[in-house]
N, C-alpha and C positions, 0 to 999 in steps of 0.2 A: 802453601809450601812451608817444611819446617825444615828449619836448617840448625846443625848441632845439637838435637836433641841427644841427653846425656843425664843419666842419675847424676844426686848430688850424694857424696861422702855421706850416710848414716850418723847421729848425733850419737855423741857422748852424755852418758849422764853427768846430770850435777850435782854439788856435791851439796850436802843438807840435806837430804834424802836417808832415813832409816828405813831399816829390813822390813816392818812393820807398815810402809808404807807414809809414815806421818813425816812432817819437817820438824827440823828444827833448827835454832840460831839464835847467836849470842845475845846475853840478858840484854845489855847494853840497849842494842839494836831493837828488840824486843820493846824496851822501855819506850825507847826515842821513836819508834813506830805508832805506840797507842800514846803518846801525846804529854808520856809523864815527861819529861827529859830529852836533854839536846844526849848524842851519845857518850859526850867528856861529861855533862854533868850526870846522867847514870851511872858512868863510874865513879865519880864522885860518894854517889849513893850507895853503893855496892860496898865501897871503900869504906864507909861509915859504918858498916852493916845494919842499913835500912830497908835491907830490901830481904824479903822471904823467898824460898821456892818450895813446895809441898810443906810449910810450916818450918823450914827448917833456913837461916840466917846462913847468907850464903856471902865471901868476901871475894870472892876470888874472879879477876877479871876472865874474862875466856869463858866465862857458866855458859853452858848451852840447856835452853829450856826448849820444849815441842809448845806452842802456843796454844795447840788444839787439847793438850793432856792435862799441862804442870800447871796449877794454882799459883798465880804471882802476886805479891801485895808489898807494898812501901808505905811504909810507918803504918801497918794495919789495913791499908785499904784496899779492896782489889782493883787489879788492873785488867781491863777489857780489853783486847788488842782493836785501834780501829778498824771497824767494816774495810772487807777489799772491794771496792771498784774498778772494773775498767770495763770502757766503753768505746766505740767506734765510730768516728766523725768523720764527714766528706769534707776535706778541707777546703777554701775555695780558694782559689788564686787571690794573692793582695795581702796574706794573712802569713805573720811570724812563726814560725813551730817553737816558740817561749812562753814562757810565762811574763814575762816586762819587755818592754825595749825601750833603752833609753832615748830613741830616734822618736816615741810616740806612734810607732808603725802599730795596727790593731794585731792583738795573738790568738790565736785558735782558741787558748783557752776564755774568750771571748764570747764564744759563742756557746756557752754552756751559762745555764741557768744561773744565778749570784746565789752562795749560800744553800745550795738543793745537796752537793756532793762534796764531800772531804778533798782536801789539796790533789792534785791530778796532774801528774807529770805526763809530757810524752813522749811515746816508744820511740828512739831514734827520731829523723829531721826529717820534713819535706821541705822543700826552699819555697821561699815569697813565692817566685812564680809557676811553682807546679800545685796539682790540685789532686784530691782523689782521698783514700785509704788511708788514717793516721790513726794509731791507738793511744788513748790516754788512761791513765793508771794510779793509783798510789800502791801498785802490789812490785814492792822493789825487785824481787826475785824471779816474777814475771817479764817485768820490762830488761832485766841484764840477758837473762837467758834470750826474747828476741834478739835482742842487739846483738850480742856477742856471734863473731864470723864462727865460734866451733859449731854451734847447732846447724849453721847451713840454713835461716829459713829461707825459703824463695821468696822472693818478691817478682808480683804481674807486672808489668807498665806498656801502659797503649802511649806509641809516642808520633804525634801528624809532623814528619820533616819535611823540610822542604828541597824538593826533587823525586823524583822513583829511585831508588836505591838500584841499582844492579845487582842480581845476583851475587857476585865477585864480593860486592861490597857488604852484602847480607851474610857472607861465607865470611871475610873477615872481623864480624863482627862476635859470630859462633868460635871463630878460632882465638880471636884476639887482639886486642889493638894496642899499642905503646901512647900511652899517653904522659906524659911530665915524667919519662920512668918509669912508669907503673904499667904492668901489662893489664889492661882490663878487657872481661870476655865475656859472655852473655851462656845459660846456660840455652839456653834456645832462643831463635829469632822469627818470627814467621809476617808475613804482609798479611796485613787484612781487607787493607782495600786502598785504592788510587784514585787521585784526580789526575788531570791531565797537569798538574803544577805538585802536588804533592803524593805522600802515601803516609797511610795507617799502619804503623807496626808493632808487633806484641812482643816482646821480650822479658825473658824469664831471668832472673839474676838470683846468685846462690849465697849473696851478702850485699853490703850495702856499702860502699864505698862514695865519697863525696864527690856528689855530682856526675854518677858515675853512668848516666845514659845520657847525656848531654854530652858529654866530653868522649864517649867513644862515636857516637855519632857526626860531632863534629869532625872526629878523628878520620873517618870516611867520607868526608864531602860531603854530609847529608844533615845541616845544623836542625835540631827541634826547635819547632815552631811553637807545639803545646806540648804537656807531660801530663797525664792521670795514672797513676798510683791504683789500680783494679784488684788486686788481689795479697794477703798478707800470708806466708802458711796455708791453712784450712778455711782464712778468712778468705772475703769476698764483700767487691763494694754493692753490686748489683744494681739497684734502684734506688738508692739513698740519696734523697736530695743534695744539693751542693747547699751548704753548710749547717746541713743537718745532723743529728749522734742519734745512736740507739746503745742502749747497755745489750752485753751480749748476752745468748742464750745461754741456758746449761750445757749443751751436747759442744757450742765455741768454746765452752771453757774447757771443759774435757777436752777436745782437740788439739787445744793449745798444750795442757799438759803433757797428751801424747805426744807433738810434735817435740816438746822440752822438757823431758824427764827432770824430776825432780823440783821444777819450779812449782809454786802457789797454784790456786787455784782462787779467781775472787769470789767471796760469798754472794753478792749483789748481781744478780743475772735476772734480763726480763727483755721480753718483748719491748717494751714500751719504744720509744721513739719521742726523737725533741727536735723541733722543727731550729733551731739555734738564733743565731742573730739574725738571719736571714732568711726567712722562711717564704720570702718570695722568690730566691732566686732559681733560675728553673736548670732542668737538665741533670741527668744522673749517668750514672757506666752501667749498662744491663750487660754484660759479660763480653764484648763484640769491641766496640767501639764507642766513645761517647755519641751517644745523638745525630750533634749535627751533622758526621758523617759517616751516619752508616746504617742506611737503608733496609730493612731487612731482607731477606731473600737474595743479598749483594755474593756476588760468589767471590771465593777468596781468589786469588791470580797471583803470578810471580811480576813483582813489577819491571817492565823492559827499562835500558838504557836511556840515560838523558840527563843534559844537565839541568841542574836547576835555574828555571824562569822566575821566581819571584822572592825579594826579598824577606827574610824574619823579620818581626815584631821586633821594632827595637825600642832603646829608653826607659825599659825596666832596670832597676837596682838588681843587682844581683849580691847574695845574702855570703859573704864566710862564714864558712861552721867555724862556733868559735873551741877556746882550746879547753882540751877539758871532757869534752862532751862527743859521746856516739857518731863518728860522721854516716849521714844516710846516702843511700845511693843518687835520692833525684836531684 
């Protein structure tokens, strides 16, 4: 049963998009991108007038070049803008969405090869203890445009609470719950399956807001036990191992630009697959439910009334987004 299903708002283009189809952006940025220059000391350069655009000495801050067209060179050399990456990693529970933590906690970007791929940010936050779908990147213009609440992307999330939800409570979760002030709503909710102590549920969310299926769940009497992250946009975690990455294909990169006008597209797409830090840990999301509870041939049901019998997992840390930075919904 699906409750609240509803379009989400259509995207706005962004802006850096020419008629022509190409990008483009500030020298600056441009510089500080392929690895000449921090972006004060680009303009620095610019300032100097060390820096070329089609042969021709350019001073003036605000230059916008197309990366894919305009020949760039400083004191004569050209400049290559770095390769774009980005790639798709099953995150697994235990693990920072940073790049450091001064705590010593291990970070996602852990689990990628030492030295194989250029610096790699990632898209928006999952927290310590949720696991699933996380994109890492160095294509700046990619990773804002996910983030950013105008594009709308959806995000999947399979979430096992504890108790069966009621109806009632599956309605207010499609309509809306107040949480700290903040109304949060789901663009759809649907069960996927029950025990006699908990249920499996899929909820579709139209941005990403912190901690933001945790805290309307809780808001209904029905606290998450686990969280997987299943689905990005056009992405999909499917069968990827838990702390596994694969770089995306070309038709993902397409999609993504369809789904966010205007943004990048990364050159670096392939099949391949990287088994990560962890290439023994088992269990993946095949599109249903994670694994361990969901049987195939399981028929979906509304789940009846009941309070919850058995305690959440407790004595996990729980992560604040810190300030500054994207907050993600799980």
């Amino acid at each position: 049963m699906v409750f609240g299903e509803r379009p989400g708002p259509s995207p706005r283009p962004a802006p850096g998009r020419l008629p022509d189809g190409t990008r483009d952006e500030r020298l600056q940025k441009f510089l500080a991108r392929a690895g000449v220059a921090s972006r004060r000391h680009g303009e620095a350069l610019i300032l100097a007038g060390r820096v070329r655009v089609n042969g021709e000495v350019v001073r003036v801050l605000g230059t916008r070049v197309r990366p894919a067209l305009d020949r760039v060179q400083v004191d004569g050399e050209l400049v290559r803008p770095e390769r774009l990456v980005t790639l798709l990693l099953h995150k697994p529970a235990g693990y920072i969405t940073s790049l450091s933590d001064p705590q010593g906690r291990p970070v996602v970007t852990s689990l990628l090869p030492a030295g194989e791929f250029p610096r790699l940010f990632p898209v928006g936050r999952l927290d310590w203890d949720t696991e699933g779908l996380l994109l890492l990147t160095n294509d700046g213009a990619l990773a804002h445009a996910l983030s950013h609440p105008r594009f709308h992307v959806r995000r999947l999330y399979h979430a096992k609470v504890k108790g069966r939800p009621t109806p009632e409570a599956l309605g207010r979760l499609a309509r809306g719950v107040l949480c700290d002030g903040e109304r949060l709503s789901a663009l759809a909710v649907e069960v996927l399956r029950t025990t006699p102590h908990n249920a499996w549920l899929a909820l579709t969310l139209g941005e990403g807001r912190y901690r933001q299926v945790r805290r309307m769940c809780e808001a209904v009497g029905y606290p998450v036990v686990r969280l997987v992250r299943v689905g990005l946009g056009p992405l999909a975690l499917r069968d990827l191992p838990r702390g596994a990455w694969r770089l995306l294909t070309p038709g993902e990169l397409c999609s993504l630009q369809a789904l966010v006008p205007g943004a990048s597209v990364s050159s670096v797409a392939s099949a391949r697959q990287g088994t990560g830090a962890r290439p023994g840990a088992a269990g993946g999301v095949r599109g249903r439910t994670p694994r361990e509870s969901s049987p195939r041939g399981q028929p979906r049901e509304r789940a009846p009334a009941g309070k919850p019998r058995e305690s959440a997992p407790s004595g996990k840390p729980r992560e604040s987004a810190p300030s500054g930075k994207p907050r993600e919904s799980a």
